[in-house]
KEVEX-818489 format. One record per atom (N, C-alpha, C): residue number from 0; residue in one letter; atom name; x, y, z. Coordinates in steps of 0.02 Angstrom, whole numbers, padded with zeros to 5 digits. Last residue first. Example, Ala and Ser with C-alpha at 12.3 -4.5 7.8 and 13.67 -1.06 7.14 Angstrom:
<gukols>
GUKOL;nr;rest;atom;u;v;w
GUKOL;1;S;N;00642;-00112;00354
GUKOL;1;S;CA;00684;-00053;00357
GUKOL;1;S;C;00645;00002;00394
GUKOL;0;A;N;00660;-00284;00390
GUKOL;0;A;CA;00615;-00225;00390
GUKOL;0;A;C;00660;-00165;00390
</gukols>
This chain:
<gukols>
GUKOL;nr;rest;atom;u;v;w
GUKOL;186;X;N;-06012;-00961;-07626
GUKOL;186;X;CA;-06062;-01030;-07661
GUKOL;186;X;C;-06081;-01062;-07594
GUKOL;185;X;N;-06045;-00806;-07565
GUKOL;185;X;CA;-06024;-00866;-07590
GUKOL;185;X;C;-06063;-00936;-07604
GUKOL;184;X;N;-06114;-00677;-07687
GUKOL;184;X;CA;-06103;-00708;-07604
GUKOL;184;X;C;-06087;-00783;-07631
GUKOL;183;X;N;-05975;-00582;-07778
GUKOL;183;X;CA;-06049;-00627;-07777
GUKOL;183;X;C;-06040;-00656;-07705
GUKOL;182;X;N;-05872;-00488;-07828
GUKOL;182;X;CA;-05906;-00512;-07744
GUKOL;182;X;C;-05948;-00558;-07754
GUKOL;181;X;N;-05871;-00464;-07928
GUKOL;181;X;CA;-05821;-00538;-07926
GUKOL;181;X;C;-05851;-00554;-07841
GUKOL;180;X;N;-05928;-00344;-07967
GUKOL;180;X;CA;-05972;-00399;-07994
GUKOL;180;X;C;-05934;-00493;-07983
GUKOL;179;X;N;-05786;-00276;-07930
GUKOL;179;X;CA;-05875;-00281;-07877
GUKOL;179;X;C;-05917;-00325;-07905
GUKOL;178;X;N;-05688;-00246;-08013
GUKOL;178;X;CA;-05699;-00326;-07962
GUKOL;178;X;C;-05758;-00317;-07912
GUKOL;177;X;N;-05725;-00193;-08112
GUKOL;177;X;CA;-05725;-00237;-08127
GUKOL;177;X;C;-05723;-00287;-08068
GUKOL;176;X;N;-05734;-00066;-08011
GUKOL;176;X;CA;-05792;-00073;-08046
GUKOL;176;X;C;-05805;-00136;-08088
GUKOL;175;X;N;-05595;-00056;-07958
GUKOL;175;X;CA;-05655;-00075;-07940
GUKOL;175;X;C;-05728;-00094;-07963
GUKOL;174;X;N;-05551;-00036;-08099
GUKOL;174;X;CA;-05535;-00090;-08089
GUKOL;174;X;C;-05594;-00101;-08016
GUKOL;173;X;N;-05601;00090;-08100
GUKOL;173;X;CA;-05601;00060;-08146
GUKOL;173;X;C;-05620;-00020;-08130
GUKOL;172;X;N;-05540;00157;-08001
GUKOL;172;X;CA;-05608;00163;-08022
GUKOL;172;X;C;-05632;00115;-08056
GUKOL;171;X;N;-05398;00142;-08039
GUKOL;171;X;CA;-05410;00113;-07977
GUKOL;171;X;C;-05495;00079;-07989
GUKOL;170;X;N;-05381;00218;-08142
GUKOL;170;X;CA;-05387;00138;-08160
GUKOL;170;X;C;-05420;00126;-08086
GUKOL;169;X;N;-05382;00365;-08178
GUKOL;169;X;CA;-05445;00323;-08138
GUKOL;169;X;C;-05465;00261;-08160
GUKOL;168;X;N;-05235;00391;-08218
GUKOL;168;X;CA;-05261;00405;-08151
GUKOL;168;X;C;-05329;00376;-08111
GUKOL;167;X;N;-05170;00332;-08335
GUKOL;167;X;CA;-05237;00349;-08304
GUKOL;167;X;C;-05257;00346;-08250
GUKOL;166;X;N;-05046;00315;-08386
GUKOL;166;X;CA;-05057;00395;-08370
GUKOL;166;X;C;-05138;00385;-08354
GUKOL;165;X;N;-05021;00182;-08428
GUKOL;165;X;CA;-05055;00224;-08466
GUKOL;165;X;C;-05084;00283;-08442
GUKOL;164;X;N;-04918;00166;-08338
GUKOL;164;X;CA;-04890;00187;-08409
GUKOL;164;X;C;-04932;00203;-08437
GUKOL;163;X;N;-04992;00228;-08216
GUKOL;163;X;CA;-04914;00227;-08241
GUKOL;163;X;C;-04904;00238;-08297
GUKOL;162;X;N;-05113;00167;-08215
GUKOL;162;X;CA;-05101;00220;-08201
GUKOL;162;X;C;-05035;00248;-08208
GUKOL;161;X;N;-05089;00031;-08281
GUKOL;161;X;CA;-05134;00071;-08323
GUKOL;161;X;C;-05123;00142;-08264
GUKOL;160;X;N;-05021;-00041;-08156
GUKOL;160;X;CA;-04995;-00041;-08242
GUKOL;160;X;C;-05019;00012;-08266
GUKOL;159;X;N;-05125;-00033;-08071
GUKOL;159;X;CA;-05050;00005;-08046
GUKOL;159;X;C;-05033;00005;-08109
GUKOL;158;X;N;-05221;-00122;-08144
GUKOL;158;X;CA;-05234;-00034;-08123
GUKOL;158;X;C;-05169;00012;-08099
GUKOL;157;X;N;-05157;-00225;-08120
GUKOL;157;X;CA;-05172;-00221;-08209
GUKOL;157;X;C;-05188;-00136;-08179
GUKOL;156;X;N;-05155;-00260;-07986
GUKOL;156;X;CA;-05067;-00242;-08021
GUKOL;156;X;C;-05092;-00207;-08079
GUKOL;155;X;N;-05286;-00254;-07956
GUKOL;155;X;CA;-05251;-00214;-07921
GUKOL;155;X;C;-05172;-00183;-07966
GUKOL;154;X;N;-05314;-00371;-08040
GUKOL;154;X;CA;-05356;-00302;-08042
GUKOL;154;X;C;-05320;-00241;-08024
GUKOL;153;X;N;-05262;-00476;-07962
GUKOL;153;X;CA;-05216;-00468;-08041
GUKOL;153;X;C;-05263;-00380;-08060
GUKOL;152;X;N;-05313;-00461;-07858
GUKOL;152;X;CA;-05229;-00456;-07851
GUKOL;152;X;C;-05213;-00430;-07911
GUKOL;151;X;N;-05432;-00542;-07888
GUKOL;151;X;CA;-05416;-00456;-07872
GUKOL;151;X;C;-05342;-00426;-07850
GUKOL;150;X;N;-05386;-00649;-07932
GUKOL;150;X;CA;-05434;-00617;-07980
GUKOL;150;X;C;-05419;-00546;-07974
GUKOL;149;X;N;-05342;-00697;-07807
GUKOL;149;X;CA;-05294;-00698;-07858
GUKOL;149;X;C;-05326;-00659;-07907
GUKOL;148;X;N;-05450;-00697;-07721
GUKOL;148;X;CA;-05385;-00646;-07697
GUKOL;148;X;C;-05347;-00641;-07766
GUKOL;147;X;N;-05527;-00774;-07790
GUKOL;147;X;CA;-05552;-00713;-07790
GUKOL;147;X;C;-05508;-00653;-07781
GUKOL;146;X;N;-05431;-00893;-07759
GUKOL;146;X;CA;-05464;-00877;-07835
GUKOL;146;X;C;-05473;-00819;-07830
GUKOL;145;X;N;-05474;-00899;-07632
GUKOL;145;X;CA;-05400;-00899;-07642
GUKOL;145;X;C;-05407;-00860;-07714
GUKOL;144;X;N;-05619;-00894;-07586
GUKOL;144;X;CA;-05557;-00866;-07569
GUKOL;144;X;C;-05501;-00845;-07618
GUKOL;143;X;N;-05645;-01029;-07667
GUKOL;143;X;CA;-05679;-00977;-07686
GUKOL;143;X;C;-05626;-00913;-07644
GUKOL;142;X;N;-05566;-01127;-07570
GUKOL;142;X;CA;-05574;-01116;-07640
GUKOL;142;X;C;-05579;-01059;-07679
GUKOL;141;X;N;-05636;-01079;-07435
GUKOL;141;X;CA;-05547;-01066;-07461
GUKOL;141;X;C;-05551;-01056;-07522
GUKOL;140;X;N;-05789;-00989;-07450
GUKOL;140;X;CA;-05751;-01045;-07448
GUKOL;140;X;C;-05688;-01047;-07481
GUKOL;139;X;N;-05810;-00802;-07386
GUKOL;139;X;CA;-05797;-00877;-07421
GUKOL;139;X;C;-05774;-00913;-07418
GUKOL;138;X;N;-05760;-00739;-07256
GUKOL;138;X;CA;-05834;-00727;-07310
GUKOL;138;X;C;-05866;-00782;-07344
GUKOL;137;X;N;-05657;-00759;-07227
GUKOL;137;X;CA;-05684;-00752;-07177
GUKOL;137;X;C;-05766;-00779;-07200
GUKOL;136;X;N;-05566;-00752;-07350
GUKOL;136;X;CA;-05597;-00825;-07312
GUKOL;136;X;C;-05624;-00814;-07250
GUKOL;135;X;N;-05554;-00643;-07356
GUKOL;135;X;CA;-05599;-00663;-07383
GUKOL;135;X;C;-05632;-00737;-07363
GUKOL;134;X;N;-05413;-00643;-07285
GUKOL;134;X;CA;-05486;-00573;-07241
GUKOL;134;X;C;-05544;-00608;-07307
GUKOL;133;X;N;-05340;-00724;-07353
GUKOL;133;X;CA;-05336;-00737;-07284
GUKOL;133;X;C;-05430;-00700;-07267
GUKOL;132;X;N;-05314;-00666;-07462
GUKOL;132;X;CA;-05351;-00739;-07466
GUKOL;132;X;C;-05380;-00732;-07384
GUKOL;131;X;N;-05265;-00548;-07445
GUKOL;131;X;CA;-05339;-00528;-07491
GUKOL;131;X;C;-05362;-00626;-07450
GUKOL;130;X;N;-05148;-00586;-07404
GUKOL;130;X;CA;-05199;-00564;-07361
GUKOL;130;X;C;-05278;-00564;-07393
GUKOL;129;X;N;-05099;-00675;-07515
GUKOL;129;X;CA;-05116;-00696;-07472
GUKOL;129;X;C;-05157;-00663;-07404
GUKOL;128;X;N;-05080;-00531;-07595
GUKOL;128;X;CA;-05127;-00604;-07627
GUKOL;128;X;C;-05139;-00639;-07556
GUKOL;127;X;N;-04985;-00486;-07515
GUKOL;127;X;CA;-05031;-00451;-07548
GUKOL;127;X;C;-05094;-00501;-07548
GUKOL;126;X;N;-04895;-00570;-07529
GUKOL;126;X;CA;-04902;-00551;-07476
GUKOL;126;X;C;-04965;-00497;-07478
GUKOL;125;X;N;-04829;-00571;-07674
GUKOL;125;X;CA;-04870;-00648;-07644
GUKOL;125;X;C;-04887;-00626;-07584
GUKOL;124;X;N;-04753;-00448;-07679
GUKOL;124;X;CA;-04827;-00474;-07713
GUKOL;124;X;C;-04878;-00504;-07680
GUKOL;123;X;N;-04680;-00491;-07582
GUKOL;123;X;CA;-04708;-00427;-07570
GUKOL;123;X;C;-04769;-00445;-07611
GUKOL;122;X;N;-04607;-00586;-07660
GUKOL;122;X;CA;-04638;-00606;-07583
GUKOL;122;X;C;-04694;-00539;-07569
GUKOL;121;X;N;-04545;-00541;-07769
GUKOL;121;X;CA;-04592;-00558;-07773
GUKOL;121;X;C;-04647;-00585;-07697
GUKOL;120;X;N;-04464;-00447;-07722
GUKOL;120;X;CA;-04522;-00403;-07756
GUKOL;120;X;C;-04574;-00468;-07740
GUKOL;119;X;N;-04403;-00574;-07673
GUKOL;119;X;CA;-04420;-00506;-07613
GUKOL;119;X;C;-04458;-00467;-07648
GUKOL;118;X;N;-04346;-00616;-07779
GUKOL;118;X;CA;-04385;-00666;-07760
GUKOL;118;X;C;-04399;-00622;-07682
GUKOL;117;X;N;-04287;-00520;-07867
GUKOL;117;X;CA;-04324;-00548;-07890
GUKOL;117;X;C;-04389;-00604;-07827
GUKOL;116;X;N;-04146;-00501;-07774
GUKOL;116;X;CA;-04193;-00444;-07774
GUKOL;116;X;C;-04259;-00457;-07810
GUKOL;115;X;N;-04085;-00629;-07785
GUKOL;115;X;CA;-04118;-00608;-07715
GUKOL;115;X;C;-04153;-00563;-07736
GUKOL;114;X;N;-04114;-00655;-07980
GUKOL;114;X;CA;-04096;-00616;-07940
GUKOL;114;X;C;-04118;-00635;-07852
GUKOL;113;X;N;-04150;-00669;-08106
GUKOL;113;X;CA;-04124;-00744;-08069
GUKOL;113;X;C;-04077;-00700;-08013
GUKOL;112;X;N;-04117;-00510;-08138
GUKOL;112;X;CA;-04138;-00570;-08165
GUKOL;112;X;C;-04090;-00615;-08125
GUKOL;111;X;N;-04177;-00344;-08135
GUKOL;111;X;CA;-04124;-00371;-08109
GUKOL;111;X;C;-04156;-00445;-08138
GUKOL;110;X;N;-04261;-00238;-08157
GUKOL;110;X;CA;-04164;-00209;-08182
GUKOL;110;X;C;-04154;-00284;-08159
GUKOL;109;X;N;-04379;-00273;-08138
GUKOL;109;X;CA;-04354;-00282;-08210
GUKOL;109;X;C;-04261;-00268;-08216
GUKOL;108;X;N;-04390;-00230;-08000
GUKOL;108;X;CA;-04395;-00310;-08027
GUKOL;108;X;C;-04379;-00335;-08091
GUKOL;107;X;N;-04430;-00116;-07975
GUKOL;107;X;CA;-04338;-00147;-07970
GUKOL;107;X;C;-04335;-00234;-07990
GUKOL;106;X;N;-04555;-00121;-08050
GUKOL;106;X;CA;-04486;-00077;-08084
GUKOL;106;X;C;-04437;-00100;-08067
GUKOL;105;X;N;-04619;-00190;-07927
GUKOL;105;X;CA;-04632;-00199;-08026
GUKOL;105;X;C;-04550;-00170;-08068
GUKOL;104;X;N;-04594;-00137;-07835
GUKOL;104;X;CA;-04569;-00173;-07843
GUKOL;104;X;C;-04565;-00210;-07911
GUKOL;103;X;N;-04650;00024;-07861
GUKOL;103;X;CA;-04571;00003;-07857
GUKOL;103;X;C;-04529;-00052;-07859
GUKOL;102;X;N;-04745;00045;-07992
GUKOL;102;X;CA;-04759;00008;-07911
GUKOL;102;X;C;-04688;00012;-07936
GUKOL;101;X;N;-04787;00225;-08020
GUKOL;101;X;CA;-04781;00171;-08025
GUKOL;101;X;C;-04757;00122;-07971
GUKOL;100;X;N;-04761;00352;-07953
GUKOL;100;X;CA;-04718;00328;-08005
GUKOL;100;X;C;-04726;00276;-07997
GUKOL;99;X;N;-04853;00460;-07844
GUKOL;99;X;CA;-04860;00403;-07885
GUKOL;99;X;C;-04813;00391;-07932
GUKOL;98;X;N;-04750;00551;-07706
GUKOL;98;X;CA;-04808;00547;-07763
GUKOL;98;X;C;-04791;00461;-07827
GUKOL;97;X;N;-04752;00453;-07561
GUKOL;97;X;CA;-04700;00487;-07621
GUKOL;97;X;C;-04758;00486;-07669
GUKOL;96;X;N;-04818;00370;-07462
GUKOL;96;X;CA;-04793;00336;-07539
GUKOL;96;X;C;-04759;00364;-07557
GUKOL;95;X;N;-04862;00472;-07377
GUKOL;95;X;CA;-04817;00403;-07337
GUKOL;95;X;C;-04784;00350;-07392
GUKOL;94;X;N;-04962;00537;-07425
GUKOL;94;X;CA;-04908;00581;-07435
GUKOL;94;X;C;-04866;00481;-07405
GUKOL;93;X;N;-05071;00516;-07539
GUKOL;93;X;CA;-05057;00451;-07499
GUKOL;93;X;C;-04980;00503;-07489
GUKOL;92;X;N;-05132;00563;-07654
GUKOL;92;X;CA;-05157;00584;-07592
GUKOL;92;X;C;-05127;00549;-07564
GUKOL;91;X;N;-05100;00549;-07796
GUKOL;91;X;CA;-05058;00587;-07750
GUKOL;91;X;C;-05071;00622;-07676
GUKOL;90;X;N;-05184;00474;-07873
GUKOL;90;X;CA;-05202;00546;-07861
GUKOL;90;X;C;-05170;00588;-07822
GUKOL;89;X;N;-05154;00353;-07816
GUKOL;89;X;CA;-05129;00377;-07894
GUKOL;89;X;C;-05132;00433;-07918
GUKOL;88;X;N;-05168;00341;-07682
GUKOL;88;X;CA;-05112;00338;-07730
GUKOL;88;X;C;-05110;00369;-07785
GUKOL;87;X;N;-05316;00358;-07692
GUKOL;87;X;CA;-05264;00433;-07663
GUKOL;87;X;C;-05218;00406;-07670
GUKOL;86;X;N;-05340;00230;-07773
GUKOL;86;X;CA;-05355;00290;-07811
GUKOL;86;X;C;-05320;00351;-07789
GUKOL;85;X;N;-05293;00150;-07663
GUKOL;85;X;CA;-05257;00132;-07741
GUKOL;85;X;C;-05267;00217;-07779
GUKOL;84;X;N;-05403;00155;-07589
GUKOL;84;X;CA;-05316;00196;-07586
GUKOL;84;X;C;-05287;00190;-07644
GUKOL;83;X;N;-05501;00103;-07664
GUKOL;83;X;CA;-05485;00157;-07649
GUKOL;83;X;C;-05434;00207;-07632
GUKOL;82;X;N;-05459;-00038;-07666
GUKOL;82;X;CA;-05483;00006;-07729
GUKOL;82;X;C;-05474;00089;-07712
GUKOL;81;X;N;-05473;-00068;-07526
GUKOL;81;X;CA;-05414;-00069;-07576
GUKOL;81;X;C;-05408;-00024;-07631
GUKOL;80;X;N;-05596;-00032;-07495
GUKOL;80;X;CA;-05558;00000;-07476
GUKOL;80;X;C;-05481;00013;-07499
GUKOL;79;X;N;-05672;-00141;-07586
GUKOL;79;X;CA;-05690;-00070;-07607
GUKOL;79;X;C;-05630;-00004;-07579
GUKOL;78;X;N;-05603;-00227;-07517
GUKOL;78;X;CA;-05602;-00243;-07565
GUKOL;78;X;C;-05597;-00176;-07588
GUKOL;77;X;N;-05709;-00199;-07403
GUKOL;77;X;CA;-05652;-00221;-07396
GUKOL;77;X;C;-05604;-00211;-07469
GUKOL;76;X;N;-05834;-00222;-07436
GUKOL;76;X;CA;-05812;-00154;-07411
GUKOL;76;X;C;-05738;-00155;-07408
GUKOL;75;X;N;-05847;-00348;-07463
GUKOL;75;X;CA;-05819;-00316;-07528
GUKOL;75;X;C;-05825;-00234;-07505
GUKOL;74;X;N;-05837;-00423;-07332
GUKOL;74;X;CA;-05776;-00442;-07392
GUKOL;74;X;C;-05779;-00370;-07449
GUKOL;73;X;N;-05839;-00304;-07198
GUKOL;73;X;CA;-05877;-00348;-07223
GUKOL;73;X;C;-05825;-00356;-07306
GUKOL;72;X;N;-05743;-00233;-07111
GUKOL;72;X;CA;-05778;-00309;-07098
GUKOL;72;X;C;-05801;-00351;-07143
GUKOL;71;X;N;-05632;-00120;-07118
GUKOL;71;X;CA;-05695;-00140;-07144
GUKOL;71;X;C;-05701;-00241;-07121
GUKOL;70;X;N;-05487;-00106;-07091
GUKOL;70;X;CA;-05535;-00081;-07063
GUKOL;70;X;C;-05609;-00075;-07054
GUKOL;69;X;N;-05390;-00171;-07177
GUKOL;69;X;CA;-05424;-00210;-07098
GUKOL;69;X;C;-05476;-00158;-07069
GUKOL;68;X;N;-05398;-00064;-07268
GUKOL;68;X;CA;-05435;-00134;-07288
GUKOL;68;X;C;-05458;-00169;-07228
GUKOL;67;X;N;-05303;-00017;-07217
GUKOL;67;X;CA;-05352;00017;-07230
GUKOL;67;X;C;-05402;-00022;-07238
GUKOL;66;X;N;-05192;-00071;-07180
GUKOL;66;X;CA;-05231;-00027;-07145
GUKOL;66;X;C;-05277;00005;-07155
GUKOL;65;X;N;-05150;-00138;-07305
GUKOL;65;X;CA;-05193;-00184;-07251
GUKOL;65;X;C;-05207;-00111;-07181
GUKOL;64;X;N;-05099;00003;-07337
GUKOL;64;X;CA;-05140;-00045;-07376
GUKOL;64;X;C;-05186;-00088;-07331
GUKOL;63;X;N;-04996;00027;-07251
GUKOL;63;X;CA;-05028;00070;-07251
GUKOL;63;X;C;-05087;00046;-07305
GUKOL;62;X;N;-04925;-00091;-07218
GUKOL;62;X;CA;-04961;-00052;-07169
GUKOL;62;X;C;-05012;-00021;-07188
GUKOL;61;X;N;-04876;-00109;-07363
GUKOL;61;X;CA;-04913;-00154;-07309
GUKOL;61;X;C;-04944;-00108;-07258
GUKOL;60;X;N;-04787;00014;-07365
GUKOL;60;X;CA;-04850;-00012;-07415
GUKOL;60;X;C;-04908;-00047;-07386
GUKOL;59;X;N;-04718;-00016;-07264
GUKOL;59;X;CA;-04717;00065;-07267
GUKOL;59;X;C;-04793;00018;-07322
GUKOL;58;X;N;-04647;-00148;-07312
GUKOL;58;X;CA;-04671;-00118;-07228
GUKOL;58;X;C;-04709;-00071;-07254
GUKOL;57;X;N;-04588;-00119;-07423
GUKOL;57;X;CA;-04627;-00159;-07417
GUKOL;57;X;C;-04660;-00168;-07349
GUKOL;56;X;N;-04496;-00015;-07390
GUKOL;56;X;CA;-04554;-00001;-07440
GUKOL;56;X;C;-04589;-00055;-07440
GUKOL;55;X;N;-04401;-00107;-07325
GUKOL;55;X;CA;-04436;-00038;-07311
GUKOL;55;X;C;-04492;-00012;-07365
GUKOL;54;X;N;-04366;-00190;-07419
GUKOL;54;X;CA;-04399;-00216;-07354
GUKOL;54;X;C;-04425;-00142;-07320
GUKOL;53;X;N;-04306;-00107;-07492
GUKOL;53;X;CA;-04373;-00150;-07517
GUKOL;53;X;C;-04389;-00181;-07453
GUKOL;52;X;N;-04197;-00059;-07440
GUKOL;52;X;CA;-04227;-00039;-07476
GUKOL;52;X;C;-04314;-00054;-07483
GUKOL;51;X;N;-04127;-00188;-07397
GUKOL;51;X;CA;-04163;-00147;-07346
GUKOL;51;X;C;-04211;-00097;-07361
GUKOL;50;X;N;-04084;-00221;-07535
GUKOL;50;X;CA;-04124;-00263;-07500
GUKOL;50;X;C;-04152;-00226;-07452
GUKOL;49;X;N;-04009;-00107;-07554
GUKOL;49;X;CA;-04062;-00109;-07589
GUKOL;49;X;C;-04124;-00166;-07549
GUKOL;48;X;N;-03901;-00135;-07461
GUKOL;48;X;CA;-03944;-00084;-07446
GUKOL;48;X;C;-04010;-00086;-07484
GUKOL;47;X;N;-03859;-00242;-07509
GUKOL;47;X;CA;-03868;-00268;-07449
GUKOL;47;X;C;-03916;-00196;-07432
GUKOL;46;X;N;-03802;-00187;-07645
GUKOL;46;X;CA;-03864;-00236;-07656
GUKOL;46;X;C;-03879;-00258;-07568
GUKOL;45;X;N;-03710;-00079;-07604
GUKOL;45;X;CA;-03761;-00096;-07640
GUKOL;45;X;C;-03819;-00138;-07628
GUKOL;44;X;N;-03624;-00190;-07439
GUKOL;44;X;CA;-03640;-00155;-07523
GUKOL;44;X;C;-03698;-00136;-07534
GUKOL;43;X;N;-03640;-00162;-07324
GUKOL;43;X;CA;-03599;-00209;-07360
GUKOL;43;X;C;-03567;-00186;-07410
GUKOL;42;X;N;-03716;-00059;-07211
GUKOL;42;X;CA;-03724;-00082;-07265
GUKOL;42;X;C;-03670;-00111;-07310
GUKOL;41;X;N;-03671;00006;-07094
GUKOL;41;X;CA;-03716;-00005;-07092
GUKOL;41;X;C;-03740;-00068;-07151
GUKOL;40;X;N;-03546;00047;-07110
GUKOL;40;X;CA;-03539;00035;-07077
GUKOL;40;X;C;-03611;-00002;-07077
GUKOL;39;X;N;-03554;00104;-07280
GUKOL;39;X;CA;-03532;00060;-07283
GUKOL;39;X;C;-03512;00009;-07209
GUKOL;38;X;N;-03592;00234;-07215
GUKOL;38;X;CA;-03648;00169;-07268
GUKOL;38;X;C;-03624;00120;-07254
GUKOL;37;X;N;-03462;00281;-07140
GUKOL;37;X;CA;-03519;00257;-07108
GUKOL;37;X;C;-03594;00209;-07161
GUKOL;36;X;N;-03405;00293;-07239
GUKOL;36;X;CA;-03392;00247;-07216
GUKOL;36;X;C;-03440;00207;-07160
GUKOL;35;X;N;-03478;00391;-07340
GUKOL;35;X;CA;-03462;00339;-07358
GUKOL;35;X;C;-03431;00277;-07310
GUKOL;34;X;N;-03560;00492;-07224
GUKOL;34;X;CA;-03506;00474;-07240
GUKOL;34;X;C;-03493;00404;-07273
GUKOL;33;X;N;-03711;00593;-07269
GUKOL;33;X;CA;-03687;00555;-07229
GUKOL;33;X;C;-03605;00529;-07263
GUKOL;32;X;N;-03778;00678;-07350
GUKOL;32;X;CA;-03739;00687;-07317
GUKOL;32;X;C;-03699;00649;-07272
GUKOL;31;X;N;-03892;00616;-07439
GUKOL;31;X;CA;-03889;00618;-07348
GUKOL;31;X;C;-03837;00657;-07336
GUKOL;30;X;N;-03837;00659;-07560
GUKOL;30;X;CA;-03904;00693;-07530
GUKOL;30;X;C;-03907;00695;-07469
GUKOL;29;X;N;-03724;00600;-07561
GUKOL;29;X;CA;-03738;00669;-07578
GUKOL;29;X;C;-03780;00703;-07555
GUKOL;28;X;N;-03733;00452;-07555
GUKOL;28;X;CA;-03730;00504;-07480
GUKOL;28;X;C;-03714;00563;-07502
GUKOL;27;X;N;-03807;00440;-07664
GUKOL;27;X;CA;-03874;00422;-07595
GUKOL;27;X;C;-03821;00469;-07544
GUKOL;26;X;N;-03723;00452;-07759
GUKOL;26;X;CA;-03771;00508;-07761
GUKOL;26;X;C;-03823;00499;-07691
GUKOL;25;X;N;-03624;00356;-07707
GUKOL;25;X;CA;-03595;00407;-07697
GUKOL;25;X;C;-03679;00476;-07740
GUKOL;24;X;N;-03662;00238;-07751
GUKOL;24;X;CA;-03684;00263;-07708
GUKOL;24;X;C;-03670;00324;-07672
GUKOL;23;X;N;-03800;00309;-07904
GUKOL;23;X;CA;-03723;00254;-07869
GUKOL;23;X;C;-03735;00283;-07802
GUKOL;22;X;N;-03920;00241;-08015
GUKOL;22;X;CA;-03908;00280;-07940
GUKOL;22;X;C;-03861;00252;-07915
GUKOL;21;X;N;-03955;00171;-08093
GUKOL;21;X;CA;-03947;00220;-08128
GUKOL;21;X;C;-03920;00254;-08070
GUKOL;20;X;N;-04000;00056;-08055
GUKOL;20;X;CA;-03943;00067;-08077
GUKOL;20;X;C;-03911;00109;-08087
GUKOL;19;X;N;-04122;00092;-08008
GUKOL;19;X;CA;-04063;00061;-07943
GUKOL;19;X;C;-03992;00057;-07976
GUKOL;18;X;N;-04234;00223;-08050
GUKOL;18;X;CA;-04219;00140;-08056
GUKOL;18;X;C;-04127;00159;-08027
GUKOL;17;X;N;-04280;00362;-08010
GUKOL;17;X;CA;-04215;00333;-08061
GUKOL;17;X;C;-04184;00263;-08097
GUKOL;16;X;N;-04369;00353;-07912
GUKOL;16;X;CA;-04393;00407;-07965
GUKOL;16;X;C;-04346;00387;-08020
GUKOL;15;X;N;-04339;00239;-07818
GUKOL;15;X;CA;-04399;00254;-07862
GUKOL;15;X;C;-04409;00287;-07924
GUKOL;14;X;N;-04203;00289;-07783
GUKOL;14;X;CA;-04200;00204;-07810
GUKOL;14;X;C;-04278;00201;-07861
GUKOL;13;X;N;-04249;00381;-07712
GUKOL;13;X;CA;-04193;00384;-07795
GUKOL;13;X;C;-04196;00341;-07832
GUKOL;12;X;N;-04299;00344;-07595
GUKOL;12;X;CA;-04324;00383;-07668
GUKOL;12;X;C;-04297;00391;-07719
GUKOL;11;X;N;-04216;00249;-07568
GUKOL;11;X;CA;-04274;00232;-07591
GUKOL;11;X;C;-04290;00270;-07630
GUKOL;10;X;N;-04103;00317;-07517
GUKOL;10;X;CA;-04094;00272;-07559
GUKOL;10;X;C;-04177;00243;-07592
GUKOL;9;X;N;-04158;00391;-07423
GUKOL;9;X;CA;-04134;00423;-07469
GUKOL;9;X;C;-04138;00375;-07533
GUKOL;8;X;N;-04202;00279;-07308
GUKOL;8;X;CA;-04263;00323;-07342
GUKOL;8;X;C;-04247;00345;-07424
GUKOL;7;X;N;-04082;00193;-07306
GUKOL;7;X;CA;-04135;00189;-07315
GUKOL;7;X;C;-04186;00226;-07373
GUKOL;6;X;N;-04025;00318;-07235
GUKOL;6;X;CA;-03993;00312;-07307
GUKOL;6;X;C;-04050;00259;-07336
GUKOL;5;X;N;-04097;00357;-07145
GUKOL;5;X;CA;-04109;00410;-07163
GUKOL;5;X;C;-04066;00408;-07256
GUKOL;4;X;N;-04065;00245;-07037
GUKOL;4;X;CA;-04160;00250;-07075
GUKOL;4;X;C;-04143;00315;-07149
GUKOL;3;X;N;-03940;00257;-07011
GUKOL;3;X;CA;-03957;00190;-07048
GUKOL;3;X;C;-04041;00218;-07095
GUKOL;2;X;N;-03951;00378;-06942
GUKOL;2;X;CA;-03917;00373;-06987
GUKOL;2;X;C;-03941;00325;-07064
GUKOL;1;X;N;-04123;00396;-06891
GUKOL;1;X;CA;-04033;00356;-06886
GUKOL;1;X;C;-04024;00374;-06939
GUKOL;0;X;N;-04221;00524;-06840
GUKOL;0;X;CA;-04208;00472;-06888
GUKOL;0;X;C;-04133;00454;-06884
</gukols>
């Protein structure tokens, strides 16, 4: 691992378990060990690392989400697969997440306002929604598509909410169980 990957990495988990304010940068090269000049060879400031931050956790998520989901063919095996990691997320089976504290971009999205760091949580979102649209319009008509991605987008965030703050570990369950009666075959 680089230098660069290894303040990255550091900076993420702190940035997770502490929110981004609460973490200077002199606690990310405590842990790396690495040299304040060297961060600062790699990284501007702060906020130029945080951005790398979230572009790394937004890789690392993606992958490992649409990797699971591209693996099924049919729309609501698909769907069901989402639902499912969602659940060894929340159950702390997903080692490539860090155990479960809630979604990271939800959280660094509140420290900050009329923010760059506001409109990269939110691309990560909208990047979500648009695959669900994309692998359903295989199934259904765009219309019906797009709606369904947005129906089960909002399933997906309302179950990351309810395993977090309401400590329930079997929203995932849950929320699958509300978006299987949203499969209907299409119009």
């Amino acid at each position: 691992m680089t230098k660069r990957d290894e303040l990255i990495k550091t900076a993420f988990e702190l940035f997770y378990l502490n929110g981004v304010h609460s973490v200077g940068i002199n606690q990310i090269l405590a842990e790396t060990g690495i040299a304040k000049k060297t961060l600062y060879t790699h990284f501007a400031s702060k906020e130029v690392l945080l951005e790398a931050v979230i572009a790394y956790r937004d890789e690392r998520f993606r992958s490992w989400i649409f990797g699971l989901m591209s693996q099924q063919s049919q729309a609501e095996a698909m769907v069901k697969a989402m639902f499912d990691g969602l659940d060894d997320w929340f159950n702390d089976r997903v080692a490539t997440l860090m155990p479960f504290q809630g979604c990271f971009f939800v959280k660094v999205n509140a420290e900050f306002l009329n923010h760059r760091v506001n409109e990269l949580c939110f691309e990560h979102k909208q990047a979500i929604v648009d695959y669900l649209a994309a692998r359903l319009s295989e199934h259904y008509p765009e219309p019906q598509a797009n709606q369904l991605a947005n129906q089960l987008a909002l399933l997906k965030e309302g179950a990351i909410a309810q395993a977090y703050l309401g400590k329930d570990r079997q929203a995932a369950k849950l929320a699958w169980n509300m978006a299987k009666p949203l499969m209907k075959p299409a119009d």
